[in-house]
Structure formats: structure tokens, C-alpha cells
C-alpha positions in Angstrom: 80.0 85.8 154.8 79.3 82.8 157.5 78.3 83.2 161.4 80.5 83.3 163.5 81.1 79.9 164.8 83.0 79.4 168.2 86.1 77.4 166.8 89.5 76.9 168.7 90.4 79.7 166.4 88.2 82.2 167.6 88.7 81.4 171.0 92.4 81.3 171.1 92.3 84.7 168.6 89.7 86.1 172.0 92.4 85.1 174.1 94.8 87.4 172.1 92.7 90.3 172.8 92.1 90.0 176.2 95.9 89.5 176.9 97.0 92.5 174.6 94.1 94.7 176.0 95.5 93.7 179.8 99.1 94.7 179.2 97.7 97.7 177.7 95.6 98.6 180.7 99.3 98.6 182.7 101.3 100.9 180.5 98.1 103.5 180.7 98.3 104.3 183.8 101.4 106.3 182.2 100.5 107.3 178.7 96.4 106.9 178.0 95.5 107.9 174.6 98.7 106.8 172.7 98.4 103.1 174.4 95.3 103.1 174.0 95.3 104.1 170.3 97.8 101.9 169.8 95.8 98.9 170.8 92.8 100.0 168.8 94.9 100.1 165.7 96.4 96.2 166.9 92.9 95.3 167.4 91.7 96.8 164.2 94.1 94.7 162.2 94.0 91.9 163.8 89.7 92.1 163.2 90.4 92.7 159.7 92.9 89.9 159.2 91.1 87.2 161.3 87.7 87.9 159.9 89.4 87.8 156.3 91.2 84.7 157.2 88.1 82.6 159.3 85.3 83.9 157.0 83.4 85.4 160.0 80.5 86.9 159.4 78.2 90.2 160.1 77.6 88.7 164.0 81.5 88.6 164.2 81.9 92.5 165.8 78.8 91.7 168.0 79.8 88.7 169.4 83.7 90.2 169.8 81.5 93.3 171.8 79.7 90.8 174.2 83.0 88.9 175.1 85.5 91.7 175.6 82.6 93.8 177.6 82.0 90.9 179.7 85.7 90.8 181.2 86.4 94.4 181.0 83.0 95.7 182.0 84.3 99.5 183.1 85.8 99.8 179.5 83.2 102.0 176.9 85.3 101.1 174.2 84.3 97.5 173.4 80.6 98.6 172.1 79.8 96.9 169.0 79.4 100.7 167.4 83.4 101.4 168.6 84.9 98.3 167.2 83.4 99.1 164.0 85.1 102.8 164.0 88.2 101.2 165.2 88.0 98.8 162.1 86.7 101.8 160.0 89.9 103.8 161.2 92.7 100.8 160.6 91.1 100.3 157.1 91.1 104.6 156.3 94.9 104.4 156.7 96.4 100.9 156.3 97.4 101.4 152.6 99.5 104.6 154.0 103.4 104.3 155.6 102.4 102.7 158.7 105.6 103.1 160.7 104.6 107.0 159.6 101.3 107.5 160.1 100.6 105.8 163.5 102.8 107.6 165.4 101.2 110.6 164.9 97.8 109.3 165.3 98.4 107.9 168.6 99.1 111.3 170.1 95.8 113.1 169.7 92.4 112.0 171.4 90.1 109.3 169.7 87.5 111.4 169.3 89.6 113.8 167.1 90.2 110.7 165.1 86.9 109.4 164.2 86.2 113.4 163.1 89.1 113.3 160.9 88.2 109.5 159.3 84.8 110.7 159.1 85.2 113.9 157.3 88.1 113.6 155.2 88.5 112.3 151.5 91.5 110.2 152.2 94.8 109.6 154.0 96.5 112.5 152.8 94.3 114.9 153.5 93.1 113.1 157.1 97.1 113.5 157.8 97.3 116.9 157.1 94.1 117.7 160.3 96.2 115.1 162.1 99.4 117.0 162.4 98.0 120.7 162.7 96.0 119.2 165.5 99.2 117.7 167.0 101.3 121.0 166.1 98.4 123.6 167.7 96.4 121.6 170.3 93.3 122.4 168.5 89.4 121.4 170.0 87.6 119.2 168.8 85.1 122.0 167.7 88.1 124.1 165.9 89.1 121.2 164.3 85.4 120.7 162.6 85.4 124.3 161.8 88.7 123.8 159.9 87.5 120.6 158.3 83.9 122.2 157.3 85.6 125.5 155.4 88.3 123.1 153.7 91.4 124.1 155.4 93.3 121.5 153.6 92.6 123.4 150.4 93.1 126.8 151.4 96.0 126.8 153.8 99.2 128.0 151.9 97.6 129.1 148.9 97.7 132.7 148.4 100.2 134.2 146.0 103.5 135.9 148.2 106.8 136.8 147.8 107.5 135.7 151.1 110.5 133.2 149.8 111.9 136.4 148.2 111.5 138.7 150.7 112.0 136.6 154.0 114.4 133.8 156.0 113.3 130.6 154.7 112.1 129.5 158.1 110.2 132.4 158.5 108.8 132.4 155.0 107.9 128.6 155.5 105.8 129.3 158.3 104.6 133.0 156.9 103.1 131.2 153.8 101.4 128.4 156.2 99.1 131.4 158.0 97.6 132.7 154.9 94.9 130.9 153.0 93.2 131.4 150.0 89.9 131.9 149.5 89.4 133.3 152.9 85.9 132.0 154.1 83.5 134.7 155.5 80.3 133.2 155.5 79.5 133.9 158.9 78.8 137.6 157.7 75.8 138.8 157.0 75.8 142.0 154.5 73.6 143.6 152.1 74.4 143.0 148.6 76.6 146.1 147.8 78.3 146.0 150.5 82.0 148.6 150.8 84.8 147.8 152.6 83.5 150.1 155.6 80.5 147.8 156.0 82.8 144.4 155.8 85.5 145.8 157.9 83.1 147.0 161.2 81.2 143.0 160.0 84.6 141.0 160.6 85.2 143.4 163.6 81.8 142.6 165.1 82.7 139.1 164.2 86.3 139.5 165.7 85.9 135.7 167.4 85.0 134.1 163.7 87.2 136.2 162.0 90.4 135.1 164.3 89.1 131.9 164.0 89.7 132.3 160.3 92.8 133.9 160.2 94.1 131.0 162.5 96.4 130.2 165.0 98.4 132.3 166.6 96.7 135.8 165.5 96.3 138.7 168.5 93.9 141.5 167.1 96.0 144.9 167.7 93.4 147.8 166.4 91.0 148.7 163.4 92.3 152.0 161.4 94.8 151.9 163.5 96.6 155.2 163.2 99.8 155.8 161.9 101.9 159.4 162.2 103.8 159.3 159.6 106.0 162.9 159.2 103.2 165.5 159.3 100.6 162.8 157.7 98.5 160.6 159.4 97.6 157.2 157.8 94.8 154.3 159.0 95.4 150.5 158.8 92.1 149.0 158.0 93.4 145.8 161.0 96.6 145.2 162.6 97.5 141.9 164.2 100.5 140.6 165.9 101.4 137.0 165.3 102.6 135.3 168.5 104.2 132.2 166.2 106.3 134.7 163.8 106.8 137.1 166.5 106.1 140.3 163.6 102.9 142.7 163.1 100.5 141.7 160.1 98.7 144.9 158.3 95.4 143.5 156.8 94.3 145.6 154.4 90.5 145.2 152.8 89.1 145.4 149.4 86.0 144.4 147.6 86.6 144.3 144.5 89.2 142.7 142.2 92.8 143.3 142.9 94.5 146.2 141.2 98.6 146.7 141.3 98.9 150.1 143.0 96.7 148.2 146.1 100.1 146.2 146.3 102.0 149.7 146.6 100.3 150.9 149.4 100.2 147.9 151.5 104.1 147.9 150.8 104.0 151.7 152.3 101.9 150.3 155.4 104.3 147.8 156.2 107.5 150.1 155.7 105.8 152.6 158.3 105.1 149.8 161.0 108.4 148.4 160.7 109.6 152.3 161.1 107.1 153.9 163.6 105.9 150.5 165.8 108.1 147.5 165.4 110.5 147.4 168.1 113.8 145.0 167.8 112.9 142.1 169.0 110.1 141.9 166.2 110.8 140.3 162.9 109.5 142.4 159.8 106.1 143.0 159.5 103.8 141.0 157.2 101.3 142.5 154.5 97.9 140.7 153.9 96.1 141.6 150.7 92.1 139.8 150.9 90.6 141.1 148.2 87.2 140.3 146.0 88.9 138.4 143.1 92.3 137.9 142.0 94.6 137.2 138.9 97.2 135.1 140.3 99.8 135.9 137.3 98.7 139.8 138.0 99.6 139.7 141.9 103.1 137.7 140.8 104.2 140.2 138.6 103.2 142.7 141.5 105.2 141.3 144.0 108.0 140.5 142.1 110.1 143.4 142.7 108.6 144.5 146.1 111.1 143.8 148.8 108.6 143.8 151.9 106.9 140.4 152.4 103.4 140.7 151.0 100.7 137.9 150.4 97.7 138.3 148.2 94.3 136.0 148.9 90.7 136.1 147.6 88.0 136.1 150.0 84.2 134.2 149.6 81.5 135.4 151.3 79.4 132.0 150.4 81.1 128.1 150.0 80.0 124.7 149.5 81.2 121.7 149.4 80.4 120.1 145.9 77.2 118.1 146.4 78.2 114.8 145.5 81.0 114.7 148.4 78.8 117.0 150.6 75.8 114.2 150.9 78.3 111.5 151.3 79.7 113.4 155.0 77.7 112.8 158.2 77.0 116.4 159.8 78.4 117.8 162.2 75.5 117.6 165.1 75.6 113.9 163.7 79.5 113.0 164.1 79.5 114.8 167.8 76.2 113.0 168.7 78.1 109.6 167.5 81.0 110.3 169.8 79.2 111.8 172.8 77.4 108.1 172.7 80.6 106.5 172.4 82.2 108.2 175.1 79.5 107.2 177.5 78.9 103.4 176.3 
């Protein structure tokens, strides 16, 4: 492409900016990041279209930097490095619903944005981080975490029964907690490992392992004990989810799932909702993570259990496949990118 040459067109498209940046700066002092945002997305299309347009060339973005820093010198977002990730970010999602997609971008930080664009295959999975960011409040650092063990693909995923077995609001957002495979990498056991030794490791783990389970999880006990008649039974974890208002059993296995586990998980949560839950609480949830699965196995399973039970896998290793792995900046690279650009 040619230099940038200063034409009447570039000057009068300068002009543009400036005006559109200083109406901006008056309806921030009331909503920040969404005006904001929503003049970086202007000013991304209106790089893309002018440069495509004019024919300007590679010193276009530097000499766009240099002007716009020169008459709004206590902004950091005019660096030559943040016009670039605000063009990046208008090209990741143009070809998606605009009148759809923007609003929901505007309304979480910048920062969380150029993690999303940077991490994510395309639009549709970059959405999906977009609105559970919007719908928990997540960190920035949470929101790597969940980018790094592949929410997108797990969330959802596990076999349940919970539209048979539950109000479909309920079930909606019951099926939305669980994930499949369950990510446990940040254990450290011996090779043969029993469900003792990987129970007391996710309880010695109890921050990584919430962090896991997700949102909305408060840990209640480990072999919790139930009094059940003149029997006494142990839950290998018990949670209460604040979200769905209802206990969650978690039962543990390490090897691959057999039918009768699905029979006793169904017993745990009978005697929770009879001995614990009190009646404000919706009925309790059972959470099968076992070693390996046959998906058409659990199904049959579950079919004609009538407590809400969801079966998931869990990995104790994951990677990403290498070819898509090598292509994604790190992590200690992305928050080193936007701790620069914040301070620009």
C-alpha cells in the first residue's frame, strides 16, 4: 500500500476523529467503558474504511497515533499499539450481527476484550466469554482461566436428565453448571491413584476446584454424613448453589462409569432432599464425574430416574491441539500487552 500522504481527505477524516472523540469525552463522565468502547468500535471502522478507500499505507496508524496524542495528550488509548487492537477488534466481529454484538461488548472492560479477540477462534465462541463475563462479573484472571481449559467446549456438555426431571428454567440453568470433561490438571497424583487420594487432592485444592465447578458453587462438607433410619451414609462433597438455590451431591469415581453408580447417587439425593433440604430449597442436584463415560450407557441410565442427575468425565491432563495452541499469545504475554496499554 502507499504512505500516507496529508491530503484534504485525511485531514478532514482527522477532523472526524477529534470531533467524535470530544463528544465522547462529555457523555463519559456518565457511562466510561461503554462510550468509550463505543467510539473505539466507530474509530475502528472508520480506520478500516478510510484506509481501504485512500490506499493509506503501513505509516497510516502511526501517523493517526501522533495526531490524536498530540490534542488529547492525557488519553493512553491513542498509542499506535491500541489503534491496531482497536482495528484488530472491529475486524474479529464486523462480519457478525452488529446491532447484536456491540451492545454487549460495550459493557465489559477493554481489557477483557482484547483477551477474548486474542484467545478465541472466532465470533461465536469470543461471544459466548463475552456474555458469561457480562452475566457473572468475572476477572480478568477468571476469565483466562476459563478461556485456557476451553469453557466454551465443556460448559453444558455432560449427559442429564435434568429436562426430564426439573422446571425448564431450572433445568436451563442446572445443565449450564455442569461441564464435560471436567479439567483437574492442577492435581498432582501418583499414577494409581483411588478416589480417597483425588477426593482429599480437590479438597486441598478446594480454591481450583470451585474455580472449576464455576460460578455460584459454596463448598458445604467432604463425607458429609447422612443419618439415614439406623444407617449412616457419607457424601464424598456437598455444595450448595447460590444461583439455583438447591444442594449438589458430588460423588467421585475413577474409573469408567458403571449403572448402579447412577442408583446410588439417586439414593444420596433422595436423602438430602429428606434429611437437609429445607422448603425454601429447590431439589437437590446429583453430579456424577467419573474416569470415562459411554454417553448412550449414562442416557439409558437416567432415563427412568426421576431425581435430576448429570453425568461428566473428568481429565486429569489437556491441551490445546498444537496447531491452534502455537497460533495464541500466552497468557504472561496477553496481560504484559495490556498492562503496557493501560499505562501508555
Amino acid at each position: 500500500m502507499n504512505e500516507v500522504i496529508i491530503t484534504k481527505e485525511y485531514k478532514k477524516f482527522l477532523e472526524e476523529i477529534k470531533q467524535n472523540f470530544k463528544n465522547s469525552q462529555i457523555k463519559a463522565s456518565i457511562k466510561v467503558n461503554s462510550t468509550l468502547l463505543e467510539f473505539y468500535w466507530y474509530l475502528g471502522e472508520k480506520i478500516v474504511l478510510e484506509q481501504k478507500i485512500h490506499q493509506w499505507g503501513s505509516d497510516f496508524l502511526s501517523k493517526l497515533s501522533k495526531d490524536l496524542s498530540k490534542d488529547f495528550s492525557s488519553i493512553k488509548g491513542f498509542s499506535k499499539s491500541n489503534l491496531q487492537y482497536i482495528k484488530r477488534w472491529y475486524l474479529f466481529y464486523k462480519d457478525a450481527k452488529v446491532e447484536q454484538v456491540v451492545p454487549l461488548l460495550v459493557k465489559i472492560p477493554w481489557g477483557h476484550n482484547l483477551v477474548i479477540i486474542s484467545k478465541s477462534k472466532d465470533a461465536e465462541e469470543a461471544m459466548f466469554y463475552v456474555e458469561n463475563t457480562i452475566k457473572y462479573g468475572i476477572s480478568r484472571s477468571v476469565l483466562i482461566h476459563q478461556i485456557e481449559s476451553r469453557l466454551y467446549e465443556r460448559e453444558g456438555k455432560a449427559v442429564t436428565n435434568f429436562s426430564q426431571t426439573l422446571p425448564p428454567s431450572q433445568s436451563d440453568l442446572a445443565k449450564e453448571i455442569l461441564k464435560d470433561p471436567y479439567n483437574f490438571d492442577f492435581l498432582t497424583l501418583t499414577k494409581k491413584y483411588n478416589e480417597k487420594e483425588l477426593e482429599d487432592a480437590l479438597c486441598d485444592n478446594i480454591t481450583n476446584f470451585l474455580l472449576e465447578l464455576g460460578q455460584g458453587f459454596a463448598f458445604v462438607g467432604r463425607q458429609y454424613k447422612l443419618q439415614v433410619g439406623e444407617s449412616e451414609f457419607r457424601i464424598d462433597l456437598l455444595f450448595y448453589h447460590l444461583k439455583l438455590r438447591c444442594y449438589v451431591v458430588v460423588e467421585l469415581k475413577t474409573v469408567a462409569f458403571q449403572p448402579e453408580f447412577a442408583g446410588k447417587l439417586n439414593f444420596y439425593t433422595n436423602a438430602v432432599d429428606g434429611e437437609i433440604k429445607q422448603e425454601q430449597d429447590n431439589p437437590t442436584i446429583g453430579i456424577l464425574i467419573c474416569k470415562l463415560k459411554e454417553n448412550i450407557v449414562v442416557e439409558y441410565t437416567l432415563k427412568d430416574i426421576n431425581k435430576p442427575l448429570g453425568v461428566s468425565e473428568y481429565r486429569l491432563t489437556s491441551s490445546l491441539p498444537k496447531d491452534f495452541k502455537s497460533s495464541l499469545p500466552s497468557i504472561e504475554e496477553i496481560e504484559e500487552e495490556i498492562k503496557r496499554l493501560e499505562y501508555e
